[in-house]
C-alpha positions as MATLAB code, in Angstrom:
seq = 'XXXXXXXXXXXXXXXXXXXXXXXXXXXXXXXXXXXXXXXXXXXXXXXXXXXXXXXXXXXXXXXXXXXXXXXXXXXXXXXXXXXXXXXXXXXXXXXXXXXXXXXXXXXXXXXXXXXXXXXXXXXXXXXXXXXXXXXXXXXXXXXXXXXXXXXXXXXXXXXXXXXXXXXXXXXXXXXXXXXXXXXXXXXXXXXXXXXXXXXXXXXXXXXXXXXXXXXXXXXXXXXXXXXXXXXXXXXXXXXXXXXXXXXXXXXXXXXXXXXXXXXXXXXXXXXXXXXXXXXXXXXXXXXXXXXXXXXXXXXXXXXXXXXXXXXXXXXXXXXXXXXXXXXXXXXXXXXXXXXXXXXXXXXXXXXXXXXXXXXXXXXXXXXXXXXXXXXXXXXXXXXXXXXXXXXXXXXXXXXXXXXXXXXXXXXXXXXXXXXXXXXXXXXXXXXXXXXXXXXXXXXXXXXXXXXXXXXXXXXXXXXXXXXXXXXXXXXXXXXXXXXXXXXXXXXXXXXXXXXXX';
ca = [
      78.661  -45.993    3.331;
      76.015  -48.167    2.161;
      75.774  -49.176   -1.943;
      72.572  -46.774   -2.712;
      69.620  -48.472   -3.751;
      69.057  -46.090   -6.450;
      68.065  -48.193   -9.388;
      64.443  -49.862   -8.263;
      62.822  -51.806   -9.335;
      65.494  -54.344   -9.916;
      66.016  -55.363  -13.204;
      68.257  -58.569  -12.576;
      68.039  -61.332   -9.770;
      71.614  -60.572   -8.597;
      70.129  -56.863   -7.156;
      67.181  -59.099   -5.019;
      70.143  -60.926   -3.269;
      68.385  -61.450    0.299;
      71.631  -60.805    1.794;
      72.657  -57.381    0.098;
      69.118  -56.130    0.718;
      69.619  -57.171    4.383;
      72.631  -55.301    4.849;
      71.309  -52.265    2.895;
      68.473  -51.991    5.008;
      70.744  -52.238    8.127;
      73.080  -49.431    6.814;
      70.160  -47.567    6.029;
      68.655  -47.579    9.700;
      72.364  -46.675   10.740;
      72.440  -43.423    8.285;
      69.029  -42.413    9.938;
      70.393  -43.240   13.514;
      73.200  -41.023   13.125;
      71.357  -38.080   11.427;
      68.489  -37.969   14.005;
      70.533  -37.950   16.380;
      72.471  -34.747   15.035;
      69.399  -32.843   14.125;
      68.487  -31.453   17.530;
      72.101  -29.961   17.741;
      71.645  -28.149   14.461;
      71.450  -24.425   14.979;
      71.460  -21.223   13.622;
      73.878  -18.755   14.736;
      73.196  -14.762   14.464;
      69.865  -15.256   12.528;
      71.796  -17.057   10.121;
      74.458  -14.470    8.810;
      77.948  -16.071    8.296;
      80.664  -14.294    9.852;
      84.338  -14.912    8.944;
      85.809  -13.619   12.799;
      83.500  -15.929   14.392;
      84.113  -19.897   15.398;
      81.135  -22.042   15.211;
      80.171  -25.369   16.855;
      79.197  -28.591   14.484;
      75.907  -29.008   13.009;
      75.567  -24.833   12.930;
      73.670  -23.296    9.835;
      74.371  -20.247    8.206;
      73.796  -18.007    4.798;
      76.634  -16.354    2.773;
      75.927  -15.285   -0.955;
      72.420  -16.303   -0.887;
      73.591  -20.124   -0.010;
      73.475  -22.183    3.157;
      76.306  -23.789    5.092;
      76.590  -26.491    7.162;
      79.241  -26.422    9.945;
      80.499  -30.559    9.868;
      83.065  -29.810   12.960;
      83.987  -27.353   15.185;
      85.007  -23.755   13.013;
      88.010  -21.846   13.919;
      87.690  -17.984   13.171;
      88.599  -16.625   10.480;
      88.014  -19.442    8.266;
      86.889  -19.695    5.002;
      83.562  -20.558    4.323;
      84.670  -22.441    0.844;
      86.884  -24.187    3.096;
      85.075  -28.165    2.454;
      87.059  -29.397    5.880;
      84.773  -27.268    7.880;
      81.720  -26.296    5.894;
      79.703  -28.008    3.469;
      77.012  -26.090    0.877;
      73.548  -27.890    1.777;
      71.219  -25.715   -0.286;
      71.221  -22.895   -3.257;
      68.443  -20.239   -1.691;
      68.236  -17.677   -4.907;
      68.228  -15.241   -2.316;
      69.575  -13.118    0.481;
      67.817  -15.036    4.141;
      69.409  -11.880    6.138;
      67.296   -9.224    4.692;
      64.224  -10.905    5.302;
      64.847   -9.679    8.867;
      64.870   -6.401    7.889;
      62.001   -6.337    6.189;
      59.835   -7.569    8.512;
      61.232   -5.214   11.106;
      60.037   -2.372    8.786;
      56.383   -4.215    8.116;
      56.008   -4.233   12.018;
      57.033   -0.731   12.429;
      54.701   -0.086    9.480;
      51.568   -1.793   11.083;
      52.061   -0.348   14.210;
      52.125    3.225   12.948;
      48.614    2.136   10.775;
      46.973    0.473   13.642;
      47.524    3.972   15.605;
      45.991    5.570   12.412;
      42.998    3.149   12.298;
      42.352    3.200   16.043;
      42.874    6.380   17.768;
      43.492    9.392   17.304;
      44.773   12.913   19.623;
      43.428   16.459   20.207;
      46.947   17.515   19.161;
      46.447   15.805   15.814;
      43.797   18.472   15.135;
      45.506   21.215   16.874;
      45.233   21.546   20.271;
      47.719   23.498   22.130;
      48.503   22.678   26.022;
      49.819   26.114   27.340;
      46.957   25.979   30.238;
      45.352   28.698   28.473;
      44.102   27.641   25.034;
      41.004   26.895   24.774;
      40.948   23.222   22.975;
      37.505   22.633   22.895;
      37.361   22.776   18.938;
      40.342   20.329   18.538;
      38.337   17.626   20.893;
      35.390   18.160   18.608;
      37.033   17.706   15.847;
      38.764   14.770   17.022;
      35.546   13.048   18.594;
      33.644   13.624   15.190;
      35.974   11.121   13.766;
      34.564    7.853   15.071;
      37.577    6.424   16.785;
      38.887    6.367   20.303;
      40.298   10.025   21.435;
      43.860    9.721   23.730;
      44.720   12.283   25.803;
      48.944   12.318   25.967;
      50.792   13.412   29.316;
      52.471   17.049   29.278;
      53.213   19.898   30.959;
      49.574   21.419   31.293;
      45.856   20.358   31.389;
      43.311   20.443   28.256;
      41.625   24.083   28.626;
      37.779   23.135   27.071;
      36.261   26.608   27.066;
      32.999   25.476   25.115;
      30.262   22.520   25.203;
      31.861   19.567   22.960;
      29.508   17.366   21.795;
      29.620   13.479   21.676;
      27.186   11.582   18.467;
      29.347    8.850   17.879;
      28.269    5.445   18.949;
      30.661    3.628   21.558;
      32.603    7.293   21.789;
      35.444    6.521   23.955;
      37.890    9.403   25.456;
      41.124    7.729   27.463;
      43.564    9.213   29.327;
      47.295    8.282   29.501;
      48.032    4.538   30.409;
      49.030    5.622   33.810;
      46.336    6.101   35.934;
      45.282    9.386   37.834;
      46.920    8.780   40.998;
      50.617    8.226   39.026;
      50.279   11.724   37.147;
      50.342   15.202   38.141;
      47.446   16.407   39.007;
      45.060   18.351   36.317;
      47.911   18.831   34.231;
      47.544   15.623   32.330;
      43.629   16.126   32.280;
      40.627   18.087   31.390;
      40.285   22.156   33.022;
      36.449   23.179   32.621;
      36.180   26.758   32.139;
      33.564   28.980   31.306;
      31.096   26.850   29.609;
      32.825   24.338   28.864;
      32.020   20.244   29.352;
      30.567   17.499   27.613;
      27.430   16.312   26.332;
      26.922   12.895   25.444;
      24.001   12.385   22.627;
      24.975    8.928   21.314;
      24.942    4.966   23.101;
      27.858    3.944   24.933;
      30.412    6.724   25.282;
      33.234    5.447   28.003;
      35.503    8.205   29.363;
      38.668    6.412   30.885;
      41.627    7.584   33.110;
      40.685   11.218   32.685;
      40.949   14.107   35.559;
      38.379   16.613   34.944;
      39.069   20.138   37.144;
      36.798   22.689   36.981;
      36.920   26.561   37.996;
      35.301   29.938   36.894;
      32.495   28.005   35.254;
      29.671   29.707   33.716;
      25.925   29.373   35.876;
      24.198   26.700   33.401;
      27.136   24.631   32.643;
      28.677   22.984   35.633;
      28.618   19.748   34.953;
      31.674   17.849   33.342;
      29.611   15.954   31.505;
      25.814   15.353   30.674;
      24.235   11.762   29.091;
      21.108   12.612   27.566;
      21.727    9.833   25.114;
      20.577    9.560   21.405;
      16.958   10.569   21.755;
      17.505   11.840   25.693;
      16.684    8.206   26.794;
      18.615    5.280   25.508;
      21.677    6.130   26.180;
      24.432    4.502   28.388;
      27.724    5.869   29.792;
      30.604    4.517   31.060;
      33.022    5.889   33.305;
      36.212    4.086   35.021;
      39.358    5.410   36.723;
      38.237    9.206   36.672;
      38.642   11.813   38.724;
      36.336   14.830   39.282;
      37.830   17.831   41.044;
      35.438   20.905   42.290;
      33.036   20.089   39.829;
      29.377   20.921   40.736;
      26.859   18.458   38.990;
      30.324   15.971   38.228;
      27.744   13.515   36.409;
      24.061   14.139   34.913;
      22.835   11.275   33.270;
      19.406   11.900   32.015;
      19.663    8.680   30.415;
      18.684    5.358   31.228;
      22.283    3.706   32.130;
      25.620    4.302   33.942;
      28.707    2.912   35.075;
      30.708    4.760   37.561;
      33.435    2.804   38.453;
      37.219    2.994   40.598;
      36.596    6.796   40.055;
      37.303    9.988   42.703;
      34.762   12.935   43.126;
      36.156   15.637   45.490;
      34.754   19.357   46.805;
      31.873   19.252   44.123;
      28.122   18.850   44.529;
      26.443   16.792   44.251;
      28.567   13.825   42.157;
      25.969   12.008   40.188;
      22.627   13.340   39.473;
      20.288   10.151   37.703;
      17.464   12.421   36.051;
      16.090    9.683   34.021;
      12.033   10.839   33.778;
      11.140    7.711   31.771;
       8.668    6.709   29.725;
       5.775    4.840   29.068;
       6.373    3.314   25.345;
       9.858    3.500   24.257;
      11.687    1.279   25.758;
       8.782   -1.407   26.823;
       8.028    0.067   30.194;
       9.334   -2.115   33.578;
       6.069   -4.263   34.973;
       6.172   -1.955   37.880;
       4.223    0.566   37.219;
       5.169    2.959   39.619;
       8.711    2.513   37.969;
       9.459    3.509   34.371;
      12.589    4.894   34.251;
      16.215    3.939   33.930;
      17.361    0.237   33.376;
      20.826   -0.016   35.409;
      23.408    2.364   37.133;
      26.204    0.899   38.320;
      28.000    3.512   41.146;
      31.516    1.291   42.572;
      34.339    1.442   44.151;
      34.459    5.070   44.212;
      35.899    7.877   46.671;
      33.569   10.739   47.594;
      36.011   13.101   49.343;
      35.791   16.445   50.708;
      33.295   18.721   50.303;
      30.708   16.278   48.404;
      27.145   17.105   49.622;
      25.220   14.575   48.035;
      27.106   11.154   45.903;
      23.890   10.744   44.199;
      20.970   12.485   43.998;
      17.514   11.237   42.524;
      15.574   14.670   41.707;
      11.931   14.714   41.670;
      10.291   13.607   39.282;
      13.110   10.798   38.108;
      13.260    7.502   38.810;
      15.970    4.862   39.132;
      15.453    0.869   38.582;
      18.054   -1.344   39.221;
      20.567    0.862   41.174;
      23.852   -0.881   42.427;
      25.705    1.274   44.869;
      28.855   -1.296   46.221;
      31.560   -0.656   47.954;
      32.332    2.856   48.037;
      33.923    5.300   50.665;
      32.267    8.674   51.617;
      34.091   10.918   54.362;
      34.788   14.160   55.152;
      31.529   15.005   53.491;
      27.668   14.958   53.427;
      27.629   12.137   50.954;
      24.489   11.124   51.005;
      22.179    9.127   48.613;
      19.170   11.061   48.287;
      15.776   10.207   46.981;
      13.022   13.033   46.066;
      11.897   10.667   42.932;
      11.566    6.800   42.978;
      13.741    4.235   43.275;
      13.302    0.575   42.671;
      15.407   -2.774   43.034;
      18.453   -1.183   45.053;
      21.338   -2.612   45.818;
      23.430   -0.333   48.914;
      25.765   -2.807   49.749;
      29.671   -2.866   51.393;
      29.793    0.855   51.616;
      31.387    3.023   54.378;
      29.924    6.563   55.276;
      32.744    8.139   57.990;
      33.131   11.923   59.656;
      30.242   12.388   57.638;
      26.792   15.223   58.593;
      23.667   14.720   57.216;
      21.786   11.331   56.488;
      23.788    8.357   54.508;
      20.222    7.597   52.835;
      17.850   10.054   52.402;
      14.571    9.604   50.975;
      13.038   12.861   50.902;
       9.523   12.805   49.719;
      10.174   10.010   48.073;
      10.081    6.564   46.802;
      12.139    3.356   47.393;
      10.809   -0.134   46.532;
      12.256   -3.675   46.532;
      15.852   -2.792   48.149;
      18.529   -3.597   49.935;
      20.698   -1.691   52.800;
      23.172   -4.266   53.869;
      26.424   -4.400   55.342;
      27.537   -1.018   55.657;
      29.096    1.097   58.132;
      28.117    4.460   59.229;
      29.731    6.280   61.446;
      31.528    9.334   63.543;
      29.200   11.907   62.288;
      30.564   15.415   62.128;
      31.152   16.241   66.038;
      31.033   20.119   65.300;
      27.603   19.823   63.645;
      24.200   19.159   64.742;
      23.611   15.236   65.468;
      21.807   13.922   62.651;
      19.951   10.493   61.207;
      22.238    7.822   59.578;
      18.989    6.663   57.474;
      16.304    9.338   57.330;
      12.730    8.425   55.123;
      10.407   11.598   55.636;
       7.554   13.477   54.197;
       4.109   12.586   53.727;
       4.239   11.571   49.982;
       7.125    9.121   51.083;
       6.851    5.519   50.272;
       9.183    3.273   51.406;
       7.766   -0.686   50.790;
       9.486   -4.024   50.794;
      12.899   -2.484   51.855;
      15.488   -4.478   54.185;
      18.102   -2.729   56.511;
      20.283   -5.851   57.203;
      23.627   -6.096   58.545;
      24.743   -2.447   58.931;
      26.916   -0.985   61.954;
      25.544    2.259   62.796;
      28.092    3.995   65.392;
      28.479    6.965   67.091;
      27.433   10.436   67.279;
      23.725   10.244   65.068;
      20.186   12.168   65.943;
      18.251    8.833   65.207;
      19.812    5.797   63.395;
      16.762    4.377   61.515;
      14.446    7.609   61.222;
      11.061    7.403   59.424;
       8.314    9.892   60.052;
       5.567   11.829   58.511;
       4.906    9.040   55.897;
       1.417    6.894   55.668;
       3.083    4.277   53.390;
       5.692    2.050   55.264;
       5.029   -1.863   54.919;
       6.987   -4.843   54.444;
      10.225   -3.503   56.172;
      12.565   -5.954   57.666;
      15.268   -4.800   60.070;
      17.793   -7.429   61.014;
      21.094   -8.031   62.700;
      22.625   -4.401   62.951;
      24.707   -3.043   65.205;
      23.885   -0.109   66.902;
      26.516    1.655   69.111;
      27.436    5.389   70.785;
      24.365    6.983   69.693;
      23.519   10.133   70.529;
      26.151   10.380   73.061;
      25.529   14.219   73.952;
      21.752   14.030   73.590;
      19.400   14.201   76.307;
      15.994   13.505   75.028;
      13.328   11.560   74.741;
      12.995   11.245   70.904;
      16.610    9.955   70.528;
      15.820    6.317   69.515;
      18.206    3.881   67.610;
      15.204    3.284   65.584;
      11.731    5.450   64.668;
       9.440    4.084   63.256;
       6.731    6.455   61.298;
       2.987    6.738   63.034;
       1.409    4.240   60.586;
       2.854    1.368   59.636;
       2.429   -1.985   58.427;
       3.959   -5.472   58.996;
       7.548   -4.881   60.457;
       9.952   -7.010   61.974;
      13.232   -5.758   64.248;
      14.751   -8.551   64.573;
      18.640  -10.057   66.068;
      19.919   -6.592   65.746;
      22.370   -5.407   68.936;
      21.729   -2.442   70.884;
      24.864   -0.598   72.662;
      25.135    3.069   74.016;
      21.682    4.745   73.322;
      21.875    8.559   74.660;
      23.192    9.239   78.323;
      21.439    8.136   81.864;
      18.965    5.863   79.978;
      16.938    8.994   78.640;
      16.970    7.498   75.005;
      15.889    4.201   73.751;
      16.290    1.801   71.226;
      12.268    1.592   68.932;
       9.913    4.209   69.394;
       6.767    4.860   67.566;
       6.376    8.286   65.630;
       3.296    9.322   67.629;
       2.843    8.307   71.548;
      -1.116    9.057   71.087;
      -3.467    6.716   69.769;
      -3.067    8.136   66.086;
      -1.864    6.316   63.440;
      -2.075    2.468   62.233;
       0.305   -0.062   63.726;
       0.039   -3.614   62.527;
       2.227   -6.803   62.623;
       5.109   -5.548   64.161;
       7.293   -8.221   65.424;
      10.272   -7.398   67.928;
      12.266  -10.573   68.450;
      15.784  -11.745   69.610;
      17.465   -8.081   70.028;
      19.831   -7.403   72.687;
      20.590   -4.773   74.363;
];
């Protein structure tokens, strides 16, 4: 051990001997050698409580009597911890280490249970009783009206809501267990609409999450599972992801001017969304379009439309849709059709597949669609017991159909007319490019079975690198026809290029 230099500054000339200070400094380094190199080995063994039947390793740290130990060798059990051959004291704490332990187990217990208190809350914490008969409706009121997010809990029956419960908080948010629809039994860990019960949704941004809504014995006037009508029946936006909707008749109204629908199932109800946005033509600033003033986004993905689904969306007179995004969702074993008796504008129909399904894919009945898109998708194997019918059907005389593209799409088997438009004056600046058409009409034998129809007047059209396959039997059907075969009508710039057949 080195003499300390403990007594600077030096008050003689024998302390600033060159040599001692040379060989203090050099014992010094050594000291620090030694000790860094032992301080990555020191430990703490059992959060620091000192055990008597335990052996410990060198350089180990521990607490007895509110004091800590250092282990200088290797500790045999059962010794002492005043033994000075093994342990040394390094520090006087005042206090016990080891509880702190305990205490902060019991804080994080403690903020857990306050962060459930502060964030959500349960229809059972306001009374609701799942027997399958109760009706709960007054509990989910209840615990809507307080603000924060509403969890459903997994049990042995369903929620029975009996009566309208109505949504005014903002960002309202009602979640279903963590495990998501398809990993839980059925309606039992959902929502059963009875009588006139559902939800209305007169506030901004309610999202319903992981919840199975089942409906049955419904009064007439209050099918749907839930209505948007927003704050002032137009701002409002709704989110819905991961749900399920089973035999519910008018699953979705939104009368509002946004929706998500997203990952969600809709099965043996009709029809699955409704978008009855009317508009207006002050509040919000009304879309430059004039002909368009109505709702600002709906979002319709990844969804199922199963059995018994007549229509997956339905645009009602009157209403109007801007900026509709319909990606990537599966229709079969059903009508599910989008259909347009209002206006729609800036549509996105992308990715989706239509199978073993009767009636048209796109329908646009009377009615408007502007600026969209029909890309990609794949319709086919139409309902053989039915009557053969159009994938893509655009009729009536107040139809409109303008700057619209049909790119893309494989339209296959068993269909009246792939592409039909007729009866409408108003069809210009339609572009239809690179489908596939294939094993239409297969048990027809007429004349007006075309892969294409186009209406009598028309303007500025191109048909274009699309492929032509089976057409009707013993060449009696054909791939573009005109609506009219007199000398009615208005046909201009139609171009018919680079098709095959």
């Amino acid at each position: 051990m080195a003499t300390p230099i403990n007594n600077w500054p030096f008050t003689d000339l024998h302390n600033q001997n060159l040599d001692w200070v040379i060989q203090t400094v050099k014992d010094l380094q050594e000291e620090v050698r030694e000790f860094t190199e032992d301080l990555p080995h020191v430990s703490a063994w059992n959060n620091g409580t000192w055990d008597i039947t335990h052996a410990y390793d060198a350089n180990e740290i521990v607490f007895d009597d509110n004091k800590m130990y250092l282990s200088v060798k290797p500790v045999p059990a059962n010794t002492q911890i005043s033994n000075t051959t093994y342990w040394t004291e390094i520090a006087d704490m005042g206090f016990d280490p080891s509880a702190i332990y305990a205490d902060i187990a019991a804080l994080n217990a403690a903020l857990q249970a306050a962060l459930g208190d502060v964030y959500y809350v349960t229809p059972e914490d306001f009374g609701a009783v799942r027997d399958g008969t109760t009706d709960c409706s007054a509990a989910f009121q209840a615990a809507l009206n307080t603000g924060k997010v509403v969890k459903l809990l997994l049990g042995p029956n369903g929620y029975v809501i009996k009566n309208p419960v109505l949504i005014t908080a903002v960002t309202a948010k009602l979640v279903g267990p963590d495990a998501t629809w398809n990993q839980t039994p059925g309606q039992f860990s959902g929502i059963t609409l009875t009588d006139n019960g559902y939800f209305i949704v007169n506030a901004e941004y309610a999202m319903f999450q992981n919840i199975y809504f089942y409906s049955y014995n419904r009064s007439q006037g209050s099918k749907s599972a839930v209505t948007i009508n927003g704050p002032d029946g137009l701002n409002g936006d709704a989110f819905f992801y991961n749900c399920v909707f089973s035999s519910c008749d008018d699953s979705i109204i939104c009368n509002a001017r946004g929706l998500d629908v997203v990952d969600c199932l809709f099965a043996r109800g009709t029809p699955a969304i409704t978008l009855n946005y009317v508009g207006t033509t002050t509040n919000p600033t009304p879309i430059t379009d004039s002909r368009i003033t109505g709702g600002r986004g709906f979002n319709i993905q990844n969804c199922h439309f199963h059995t018994g689904v007549t229509w997956s969306v339905l645009v009602p007179a009157g209403a109007s849709c801007y900026n509709f995004n319909f990606q990537n969702n599966l229709s079969d074993h059903s009508y599910g059709e989008i259909v347009v008796y209002g206006s729609m504008s800036n549509a996105n129909i992308d990715g989706n597949t239509w199978t073993l399904c009767n009636r048209p894919v796109l329908a646009v009945a009377d009615g408007k669609l502007y600026n969209s898109v029909f890309s990609n998708n794949v319709c086919s194997a139409n309902q053989a017991n039915a009557l053969p019918d159009n994938y893509i059907s655009i009729t009536g005389t107040d139809a409109e159909i303008e700057n619209v593209s049909i790119i893309g799409n494989v339209f296959h088997t068993s269909a009246y007319r792939a592409i039909l438009a007729t009866g409408l004056t108003h069809f210009t600046r339609v572009i239809i490019a690179n489908n596939s058409f294939d094993n239409l009409n297969i048990t027809g034998n007429n004349i007006t079975y075309a892969a294409i129809n186009l209406p009598g007047t028309f303007d500025t059209v191109a048909i274009t690198g699309n492929v032509f396959g089976q057409v009707a039997p013993i060449d009696v059907g054909c791939c573009i026809r005109a609506d009219t075969e007199d000398s009615t009508g208005s046909h201009s710039k139609l171009v018919v290029q680079n098709n095959i057949k």
